[in-house]
Each structure stands twice: as C-alpha cells, then as structure tokens.
N, C-alpha and C positions, 0 to 999 in steps of 0.2 A: 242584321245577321252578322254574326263577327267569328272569324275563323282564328284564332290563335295559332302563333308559332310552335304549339308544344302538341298541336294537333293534329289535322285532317291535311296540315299544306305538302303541296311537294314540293319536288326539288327546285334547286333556283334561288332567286335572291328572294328572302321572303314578299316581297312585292308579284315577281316574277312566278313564285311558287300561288300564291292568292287566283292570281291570272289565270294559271292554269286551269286552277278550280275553276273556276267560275266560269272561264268559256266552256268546260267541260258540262257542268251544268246546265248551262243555256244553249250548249249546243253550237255554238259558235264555234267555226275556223279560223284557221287565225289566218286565212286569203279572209275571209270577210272582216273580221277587224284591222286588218292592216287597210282597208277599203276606208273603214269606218273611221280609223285614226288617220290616216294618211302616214302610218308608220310600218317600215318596210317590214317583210313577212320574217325577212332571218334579223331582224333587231328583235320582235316578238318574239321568234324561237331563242334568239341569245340570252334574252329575262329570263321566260321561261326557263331555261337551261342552266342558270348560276353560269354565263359566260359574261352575261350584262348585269347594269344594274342602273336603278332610277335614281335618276339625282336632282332632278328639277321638277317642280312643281307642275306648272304648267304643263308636263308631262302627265302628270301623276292626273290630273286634271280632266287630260284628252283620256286616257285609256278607262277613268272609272265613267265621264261620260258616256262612251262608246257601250261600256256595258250597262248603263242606267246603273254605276250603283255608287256610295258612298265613297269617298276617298277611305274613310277608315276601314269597307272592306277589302280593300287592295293592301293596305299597311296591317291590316291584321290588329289595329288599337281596340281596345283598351288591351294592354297585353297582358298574359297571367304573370303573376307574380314569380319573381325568380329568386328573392330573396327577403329574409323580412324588413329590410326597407321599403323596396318594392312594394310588398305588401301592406305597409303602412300606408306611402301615395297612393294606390289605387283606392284602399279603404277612406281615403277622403272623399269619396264620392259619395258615399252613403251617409260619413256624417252630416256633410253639407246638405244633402236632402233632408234629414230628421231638422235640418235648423228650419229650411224653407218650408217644412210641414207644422214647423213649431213642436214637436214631441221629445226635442231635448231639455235640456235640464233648464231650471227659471235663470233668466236673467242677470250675468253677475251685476254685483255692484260695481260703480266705477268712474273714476272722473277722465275729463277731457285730458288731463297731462298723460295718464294711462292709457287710455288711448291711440293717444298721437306715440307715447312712447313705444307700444307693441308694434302700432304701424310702422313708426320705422326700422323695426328689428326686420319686418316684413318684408318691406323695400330691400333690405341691405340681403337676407335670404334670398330673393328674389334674382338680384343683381348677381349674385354666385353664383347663380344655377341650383343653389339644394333644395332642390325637391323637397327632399326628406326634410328638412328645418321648416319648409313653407307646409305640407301638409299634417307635420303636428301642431302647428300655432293656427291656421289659419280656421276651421271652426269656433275658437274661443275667440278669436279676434271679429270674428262676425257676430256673433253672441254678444259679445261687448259692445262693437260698433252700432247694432241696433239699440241697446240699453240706454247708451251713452246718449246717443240722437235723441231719442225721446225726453230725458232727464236732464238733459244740459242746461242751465242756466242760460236764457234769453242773450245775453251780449257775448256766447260759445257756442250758442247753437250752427252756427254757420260752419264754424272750424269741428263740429263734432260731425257734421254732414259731410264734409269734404271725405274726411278722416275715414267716413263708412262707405263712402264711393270708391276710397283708395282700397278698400281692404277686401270690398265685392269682386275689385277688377283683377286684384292680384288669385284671390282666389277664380275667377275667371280665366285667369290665364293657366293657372297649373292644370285644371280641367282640359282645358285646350289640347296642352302640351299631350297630357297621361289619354287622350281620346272622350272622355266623356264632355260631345259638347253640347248634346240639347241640353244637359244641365248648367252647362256656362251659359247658352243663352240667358238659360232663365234667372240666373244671379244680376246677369247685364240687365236683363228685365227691369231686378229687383232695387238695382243700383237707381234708379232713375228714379231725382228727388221730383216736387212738382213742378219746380222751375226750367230752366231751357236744359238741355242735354248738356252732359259734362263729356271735354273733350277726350279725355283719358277711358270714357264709357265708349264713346264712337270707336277709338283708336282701336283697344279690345275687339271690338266686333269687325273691325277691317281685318286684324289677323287672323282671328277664327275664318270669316269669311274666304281669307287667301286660302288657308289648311283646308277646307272643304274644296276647293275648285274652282273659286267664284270671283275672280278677282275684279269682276265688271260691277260686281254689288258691293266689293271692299270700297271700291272707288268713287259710288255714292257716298260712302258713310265717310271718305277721307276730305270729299268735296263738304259736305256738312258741317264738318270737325274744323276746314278750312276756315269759314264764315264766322265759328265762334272765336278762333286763335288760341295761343296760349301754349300750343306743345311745338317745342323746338324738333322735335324727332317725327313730326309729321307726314314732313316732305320725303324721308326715309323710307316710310310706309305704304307712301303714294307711289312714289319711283320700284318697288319691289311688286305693288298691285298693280303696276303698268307692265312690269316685266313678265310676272306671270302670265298677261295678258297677249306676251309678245308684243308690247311696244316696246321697242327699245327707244329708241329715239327723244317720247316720251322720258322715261326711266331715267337716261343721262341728262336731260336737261333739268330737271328735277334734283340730283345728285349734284348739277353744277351750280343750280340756286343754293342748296343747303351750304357746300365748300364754303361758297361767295360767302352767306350768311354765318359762317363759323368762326365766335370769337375765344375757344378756349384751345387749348389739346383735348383736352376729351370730345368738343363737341368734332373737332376736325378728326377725332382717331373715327368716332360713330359712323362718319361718313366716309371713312376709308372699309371701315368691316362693310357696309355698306353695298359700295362697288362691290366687291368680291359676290356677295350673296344676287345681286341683282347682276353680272355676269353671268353666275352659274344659268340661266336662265335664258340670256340673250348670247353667250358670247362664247366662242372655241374654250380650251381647257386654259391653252398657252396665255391665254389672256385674264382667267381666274387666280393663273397661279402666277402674273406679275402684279395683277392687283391684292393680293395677297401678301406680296416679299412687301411691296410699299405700304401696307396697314402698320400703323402705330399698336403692337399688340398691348406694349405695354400701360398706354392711357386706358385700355378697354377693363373693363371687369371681368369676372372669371367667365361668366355667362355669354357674353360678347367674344371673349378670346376664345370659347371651345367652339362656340358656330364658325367663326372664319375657320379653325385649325382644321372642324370636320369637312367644310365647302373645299380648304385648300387639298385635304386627304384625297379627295373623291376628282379632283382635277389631275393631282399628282397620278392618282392610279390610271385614270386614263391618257397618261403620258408616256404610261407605261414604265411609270417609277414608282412601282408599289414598295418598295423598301421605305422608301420617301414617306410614301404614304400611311404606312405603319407608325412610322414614327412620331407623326403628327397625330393619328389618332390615338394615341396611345398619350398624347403629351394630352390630347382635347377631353379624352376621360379622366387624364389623374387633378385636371381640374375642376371640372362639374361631373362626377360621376353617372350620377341617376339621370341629369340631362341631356349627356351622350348616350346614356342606354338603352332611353326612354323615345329618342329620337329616331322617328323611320328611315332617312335617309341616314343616316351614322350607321342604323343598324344593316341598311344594306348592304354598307361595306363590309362590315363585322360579319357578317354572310359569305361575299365573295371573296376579300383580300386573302387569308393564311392559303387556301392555296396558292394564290399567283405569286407569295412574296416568296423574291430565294434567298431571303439569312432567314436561315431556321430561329433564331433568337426572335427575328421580329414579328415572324408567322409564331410562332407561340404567344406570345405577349399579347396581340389580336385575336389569339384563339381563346385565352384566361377572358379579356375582356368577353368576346362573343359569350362564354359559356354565363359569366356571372350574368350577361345582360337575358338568359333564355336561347338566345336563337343559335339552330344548329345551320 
C-alpha cells in the first residue's frame, strides 16, 4: 500500500505525515508506539508535526517495524511523478517488467564491444547520480546484455556475462533508489549466472536489504560477498549495515580496515563520504558535520558528493544552522538532481527546512527545489 506525497498524507515531514496515517488507521497512539519504538512520545509528535524529521535509517527501520509495515510506506516511494523526467524514472519500471516477461521488442543485434561500450556509459550515468540518463538506456542495455550472452563467441562469453550482471545490478539499483524493489529483487534474481554468485549481485542486495530495514540480512549477504572478494567498497557496506544495526563500534573498525587498505584518493575520499553517512546513524550531528569538513568532496563523483552534501544538510539543520543547511542542499541537487529529489531523507528536509531558514533567498531556493521534487 503506498500513500503518495501529492495525496492522502498530512502535515509533517512526509515521513512524519505517512506516520500519522498510519497510526490513525491502526489505531495506534503514539504512548503506544513510543512503547513499541522506545522513541519518546514528543519526538513522535515533532515528526508528526513538520517540527522533526528522520534522517537515519535505523530509525526509519524501528518506526516502520513498530507498525508491521514497509519502509517505502513510511517514505511514501515510489513517488508520483513531478515532472517529465520524473516520469520517465518511474516508467522504467514497467519497461523493465515487459523485458523480464519477455513482451518487448526481439533481441537487438550486437557485439561484445557494444556492449561493454553502453555498459560503461552505464556506470559513468550511474556514478552521476542521473537518473534520468540511467532509466532511458538501461531497458535496451538489458535487451542487449541478454542477446549478447547467448550469441557471444565462445572465447567472449565470459566478458559478455559479466557485462549482463553489471547492467541487471545497475538497473537494480535505480529500482531501489525510485522504490520499486520487489522488482529489483527479481533482476538480482535474474542477474545470477550458474556459477558462484557475483560479488557486485550480493553487494546490491545488501543495500536494497539496508533501504528495507534489515540490515541483519544486509550482513549475511556482505559476510558471503566477503568469502568470494573482489570489491574494494565492501567494507563500506558492511560498516553502514553495522550502523544501521546500531553497532557502532563494529561500523568504525570496519571504516579503519578500509582507510588502512586505501591506496588512491578516490579510494581514501569513499571512505571519508563514508564516515559521514555511517555517523549519521551512530553519532551526534557535531560529529557528522566534522566528518564532513574532512571528506575529499572533490575525489568523490557527483553521486557520492550529493549523499555527503545531503547527510551534511540534515546535520547542519540540526545544529540549528539551517542557512548552512540550505546551502548545501541546494549545492547536493544542482549536482544529481533527480537523485536528491528522489531521495527520502533529502526530501524530508525539502519538507521542513524553508520554514526554519531565516534568509529568505535560501528558504526559496529550497522551496523551488521542494516544489520541482512534488513534496509540499
């Protein structure tokens, strides 16, 4: 059951607004959920009220458990379309079903080079954050990637397999991000050649797994992904499904293996965005927002730079420097637009910030973004 921001929710951050529903429906008080969460009764009423707003998972986690229900019906995903890009990402959802059903169009023709070539236009859309770029290529690029695998020349077949595993997972992932995941499942499903599990299939399914609640089942499948090797950004994954789990202790020792094991800037900036998101999680604000100042924004890619600028946003507000905090989100959407808009916790600031900010310039600039993204 999915409630849309353009609908039935009320007031509050839309998380907080979902909330409302829903204890109202089942009847819950919110003395009995704060029972159920072990989260106090005027923190409920501040969600509720657009006074609060959820920013950690782990959170997001305890309060949809409490009510038996989905994290995406708390976030309100898959959200209605707000503009026609928007409405392009979401309609990847039904292409991508017509492939797994087989009822789209035959087979393109195709070689290995074209393939590996669209894959990595993939990857590089991906790395950005655009949405938009990944859900107009990525049907055809599945289309292809199965084509391709079957028809490959015996001494390519390997590299046309990998190729098709990279292009399931990415489309797996945009799934994720946009809310439709029983369908990601089933691409990870479908990713899976007959040989041992590819670590890039686990890794997917560890983050879908965190976005659902679950970060005790992420941690099977990072323990698995462990055993085969091969992804440097593992440990990163592990330390964020420890965090959500509230292990902290865990989470940093993990973060301190990866640093130790860091031989580039990039790999060492990953693990600084890193910190920051796996704070938001265990750690006060003051402490998000100096792991933050210390990230190398500029080794990260657009994708990487707008999740720290939105975690830093959402620290800063609770510092009670919403001006600050405007202006990083505001920096985090003119990077990956559809990324930031698309993202529940971004958009619950895009909810509460324009009123608490006081320069009117920056509460507008936040109110433009809220509007384009849908939520009032």
């Amino acid at each position: 059951m999915r409630h849309d921001e353009h609908g039935d929710q009320a007031g509050g951050s839309p998380i907080g607004g979902h909330l409302a529903l829903w204890r109202a429906r089942r009847a819950v008080s919110v003395e009995e959920l704060a029972a159920r969460t072990m989260i106090s009764p005027s923190r409920l009423a501040d969600l509720e009220g657009g006074r609060d707003w959820v920013d950690r998972r782990g959170e997001l986690a305890v309060l949809a458990g409490a009510m038996r229900l989905d994290a995406g019906d708390l976030t309100g995903q898959p959200y209605s379309p707000a503009d026609e890009e928007h409405a392009t990402v979401r309609a990847v959802a039904f292409q991508l079903r017509r492939e797994l059903a087989e009822t789209g169009p035959a087979p393109p023709m195709g070689s290995v080079e074209d393939l590996d070539a669209r894959t990595a236009r993939i990857l590089a859309a991906e790395a950005a954050g655009d949405e938009h770029a990944l859900a107009l290529a990525l049907p055809g690029l599945i289309r292809l990637g199965d084509a391709v695998a079957q028809t490959a020349p015996t001494a390519a077949r390997q590299r046309a397999a990998e190729l098709r595993v990279r292009g399931h997972v990415a489309a797996a992932g945009l799934l994720r991000r946009v809310g439709f995941r029983d369908l990601a499942w089933m691409l990870l499903h479908r990713a899976r050649p007959g040989g041992p599990e590819p670590v890039s299939v686990l890794a997917e399914e560890a983050r879908l797994l965190i976005d659902m609640g679950l970060p005790e089942f992420a941690l099977s499948r990072t323990e698995r992904a462990r055993d085969i090797g091969g992804d440097p950004d593992l440990r990163l994954l592990e330390a964020l499904a420890n965090a959500a789990a509230g292990r902290r202790e865990a989470a940093d020792r993990l973060l301190r293996q990866a640093l130790g094991q860091a031989r580039d800037a990039r790999a060492r900036s990953a693990v600084s965005a890193a910190y920051v998101v796996v704070a938001t999680e265990t750690a006060s604000a003051d402490e998000v927002v100096e792991h933050a100042r210390s990230a190398d924004l500029d080794a990260l890619e657009a994708a990487g730079r707008s999740r720290v600028l939105v975690t830093a946003a959402s620290a800063h507000a609770r510092l009670g420097q919403e001006d600050m905090a405007a202006g990083l989100l505001v920096q985090a959407e003119a990077l990956a637009p559809l990324r930031v808009r698309l993202d529940p916790f971004a958009r619950e600031l895009l909810a509460v910030l324009p009123a608490r900010t006081g320069d009117p310039a920056a509460a507008e600039a936040v109110r433009r973004i809220a509007q384009r993204a849908g939520v009032r």
